[in-house]
Rosetta silent file (secondary structure, phi, psi, omega in degrees, C-alpha in Angstrom):
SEQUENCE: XXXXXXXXXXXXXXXXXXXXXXXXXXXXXXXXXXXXXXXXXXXXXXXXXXXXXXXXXXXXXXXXXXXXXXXXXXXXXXXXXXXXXXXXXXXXXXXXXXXXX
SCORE:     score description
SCORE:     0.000 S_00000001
   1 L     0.000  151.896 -178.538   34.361  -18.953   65.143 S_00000001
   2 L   -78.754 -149.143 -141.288   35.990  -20.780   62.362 S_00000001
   3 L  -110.621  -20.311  172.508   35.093  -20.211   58.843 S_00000001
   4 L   -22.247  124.990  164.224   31.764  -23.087   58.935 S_00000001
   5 L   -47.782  -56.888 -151.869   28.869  -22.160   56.639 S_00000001
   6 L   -60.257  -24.804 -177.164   26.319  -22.534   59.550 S_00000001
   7 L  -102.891   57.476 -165.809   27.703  -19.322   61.670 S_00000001
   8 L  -167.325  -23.879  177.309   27.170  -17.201   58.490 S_00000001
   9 L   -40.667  125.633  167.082   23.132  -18.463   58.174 S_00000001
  10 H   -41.973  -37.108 -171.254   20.245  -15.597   57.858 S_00000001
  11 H   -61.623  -59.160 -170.242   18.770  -17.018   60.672 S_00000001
  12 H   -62.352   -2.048  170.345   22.238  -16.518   62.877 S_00000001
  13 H   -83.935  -33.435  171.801   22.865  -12.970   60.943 S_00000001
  14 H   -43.909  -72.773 -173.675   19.058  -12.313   62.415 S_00000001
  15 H   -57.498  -77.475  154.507   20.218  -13.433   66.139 S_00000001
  16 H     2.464  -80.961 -177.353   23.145  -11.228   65.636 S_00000001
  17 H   -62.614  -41.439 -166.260   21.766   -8.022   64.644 S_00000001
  18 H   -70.324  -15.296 -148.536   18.997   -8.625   67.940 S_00000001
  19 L  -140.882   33.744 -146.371   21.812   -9.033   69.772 S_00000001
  20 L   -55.876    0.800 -165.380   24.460   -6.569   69.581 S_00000001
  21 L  -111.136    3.754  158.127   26.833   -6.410   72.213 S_00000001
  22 L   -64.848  151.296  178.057   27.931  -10.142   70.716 S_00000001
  23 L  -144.878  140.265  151.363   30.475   -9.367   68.141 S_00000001
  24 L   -92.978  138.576  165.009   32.193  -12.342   65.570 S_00000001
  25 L  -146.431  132.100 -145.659   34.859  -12.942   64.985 S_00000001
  26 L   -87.155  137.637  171.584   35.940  -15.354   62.109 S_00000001
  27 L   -83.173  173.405  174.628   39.480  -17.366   62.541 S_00000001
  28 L   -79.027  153.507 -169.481   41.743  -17.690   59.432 S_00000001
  29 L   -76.985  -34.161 -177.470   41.146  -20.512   57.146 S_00000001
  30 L   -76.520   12.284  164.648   44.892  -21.151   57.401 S_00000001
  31 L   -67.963   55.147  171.378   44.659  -21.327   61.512 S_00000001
  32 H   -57.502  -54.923 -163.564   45.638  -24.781   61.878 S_00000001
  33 H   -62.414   16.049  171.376   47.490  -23.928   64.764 S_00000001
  34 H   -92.465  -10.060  170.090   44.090  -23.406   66.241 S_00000001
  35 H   -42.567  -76.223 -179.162   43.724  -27.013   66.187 S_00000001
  36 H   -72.105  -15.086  147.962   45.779  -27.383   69.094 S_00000001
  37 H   -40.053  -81.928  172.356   44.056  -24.767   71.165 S_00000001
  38 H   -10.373  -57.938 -160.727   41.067  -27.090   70.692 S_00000001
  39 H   -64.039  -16.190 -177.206   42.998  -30.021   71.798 S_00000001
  40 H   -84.471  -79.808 -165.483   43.627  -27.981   75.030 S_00000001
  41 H   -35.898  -56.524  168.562   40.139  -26.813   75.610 S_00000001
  42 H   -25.358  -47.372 -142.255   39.350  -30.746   75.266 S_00000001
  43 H   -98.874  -40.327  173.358   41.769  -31.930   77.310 S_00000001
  44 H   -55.984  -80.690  177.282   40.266  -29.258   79.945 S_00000001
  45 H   -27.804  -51.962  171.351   36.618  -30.543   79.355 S_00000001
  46 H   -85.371  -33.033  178.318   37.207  -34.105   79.724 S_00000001
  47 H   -56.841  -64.945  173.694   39.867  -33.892   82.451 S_00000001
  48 L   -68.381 -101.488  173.537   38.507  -31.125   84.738 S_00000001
  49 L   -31.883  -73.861 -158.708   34.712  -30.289   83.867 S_00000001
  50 L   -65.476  -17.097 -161.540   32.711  -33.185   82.821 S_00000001
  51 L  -100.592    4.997 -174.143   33.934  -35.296   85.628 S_00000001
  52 L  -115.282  164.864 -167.794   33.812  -32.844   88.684 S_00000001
  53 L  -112.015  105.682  177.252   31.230  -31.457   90.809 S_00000001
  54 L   -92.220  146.775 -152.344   30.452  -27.712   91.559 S_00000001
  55 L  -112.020  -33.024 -175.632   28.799  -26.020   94.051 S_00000001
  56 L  -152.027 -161.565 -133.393   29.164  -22.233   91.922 S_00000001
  57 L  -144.173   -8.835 -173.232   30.711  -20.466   88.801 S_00000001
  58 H  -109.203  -72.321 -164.142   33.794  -19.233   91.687 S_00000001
  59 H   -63.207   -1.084  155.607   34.046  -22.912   92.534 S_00000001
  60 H   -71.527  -25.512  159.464   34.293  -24.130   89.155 S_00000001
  61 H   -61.862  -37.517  172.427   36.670  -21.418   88.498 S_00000001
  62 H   -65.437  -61.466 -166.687   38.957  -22.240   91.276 S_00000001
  63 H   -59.718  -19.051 -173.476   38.981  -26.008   90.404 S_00000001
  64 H   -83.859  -59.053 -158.065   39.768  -24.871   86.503 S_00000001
  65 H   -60.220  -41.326 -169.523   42.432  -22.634   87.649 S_00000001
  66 H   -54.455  -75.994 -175.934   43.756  -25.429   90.026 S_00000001
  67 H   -58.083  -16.165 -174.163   43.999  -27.986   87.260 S_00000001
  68 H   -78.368  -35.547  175.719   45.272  -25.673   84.417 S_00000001
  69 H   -71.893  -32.837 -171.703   48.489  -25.161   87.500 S_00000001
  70 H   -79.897  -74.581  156.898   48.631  -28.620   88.203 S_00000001
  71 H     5.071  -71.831 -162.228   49.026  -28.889   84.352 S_00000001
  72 H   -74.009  -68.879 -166.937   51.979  -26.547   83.564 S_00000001
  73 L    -9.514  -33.349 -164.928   53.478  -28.341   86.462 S_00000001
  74 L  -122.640   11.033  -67.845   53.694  -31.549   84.650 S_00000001
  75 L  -140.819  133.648  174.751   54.156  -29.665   81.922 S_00000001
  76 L  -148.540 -167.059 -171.453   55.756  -31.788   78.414 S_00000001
  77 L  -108.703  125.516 -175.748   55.213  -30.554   74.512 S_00000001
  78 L   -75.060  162.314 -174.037   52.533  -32.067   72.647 S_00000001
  79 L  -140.849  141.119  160.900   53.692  -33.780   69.722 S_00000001
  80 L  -108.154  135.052 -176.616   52.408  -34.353   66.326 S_00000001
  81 L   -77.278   -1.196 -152.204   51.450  -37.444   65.287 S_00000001
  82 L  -130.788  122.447  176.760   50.407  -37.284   61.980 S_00000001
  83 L   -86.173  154.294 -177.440   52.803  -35.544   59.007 S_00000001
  84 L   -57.199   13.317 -165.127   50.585  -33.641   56.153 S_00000001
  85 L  -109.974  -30.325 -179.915   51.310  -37.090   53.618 S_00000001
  86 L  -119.214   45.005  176.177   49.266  -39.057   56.438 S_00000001
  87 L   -80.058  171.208 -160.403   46.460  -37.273   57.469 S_00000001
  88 L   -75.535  154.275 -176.881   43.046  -38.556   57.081 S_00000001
  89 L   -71.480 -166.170  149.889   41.474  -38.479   53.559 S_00000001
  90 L   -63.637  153.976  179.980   37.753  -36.480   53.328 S_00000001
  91 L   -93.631  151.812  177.878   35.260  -37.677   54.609 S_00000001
  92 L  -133.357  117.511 -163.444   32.626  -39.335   52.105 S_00000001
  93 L   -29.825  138.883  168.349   28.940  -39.079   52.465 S_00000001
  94 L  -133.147  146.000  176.218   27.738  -43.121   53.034 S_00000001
  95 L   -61.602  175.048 -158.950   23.862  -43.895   52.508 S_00000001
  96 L  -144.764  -37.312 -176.682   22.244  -44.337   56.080 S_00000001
  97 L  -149.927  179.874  173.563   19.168  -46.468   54.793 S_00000001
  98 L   -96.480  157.234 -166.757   17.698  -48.080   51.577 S_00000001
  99 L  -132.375  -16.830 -163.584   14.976  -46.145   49.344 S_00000001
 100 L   -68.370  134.205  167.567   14.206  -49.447   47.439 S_00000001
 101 L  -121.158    0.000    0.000    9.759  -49.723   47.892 S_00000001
């Protein structure tokens, strides 16, 4: 899990403890380069998963396995687009409604 307040909550310290044969384990705040796992896992989800149809947990494995080989096959370097001077600013909270009564 990354470093997100929310997987650190009493209630999920709670679930945890009930639940013991789960173990966490927190990535590094400097793990950018986990970033691009993600983008693989994505690229899996939308490619593969959401759009195919499964008959069991072997045939989804087999069709995952299929496409991750069909993958390397085709296989090129990912590139980055974006240098650290033009990455996106923070994000900043915008109101959602009016309050005026």
């Amino acid at each position: 899990m990354d470093n997100y307040a929310r997987h650190k909550t009493p209630e999920v310290k709670v679930w945890l403890a009930a639940h013991p044969r789960f173990t966490v384990h927190f990535t590094p705040a400097s793990g950018s380069w986990l970033n691009l796992a993600e983008v693989g896992f994505g690229i899996i989800d939308r490619q593969a998963i959401r759009l195919g149809v499964f008959t069991s947990v072997k045939d989804l494995n087999q069709k995952n396995r299929r496409f991750m080989t069909d993958w390397n096959d085709r296989r090129h370097p990912f590139v980055w687009t974006k240098t650290p001077n033009r990455s996106s600013p923070k994000p900043t909270a915008l109101t959602t409604s009016e309050t005026l009564h």
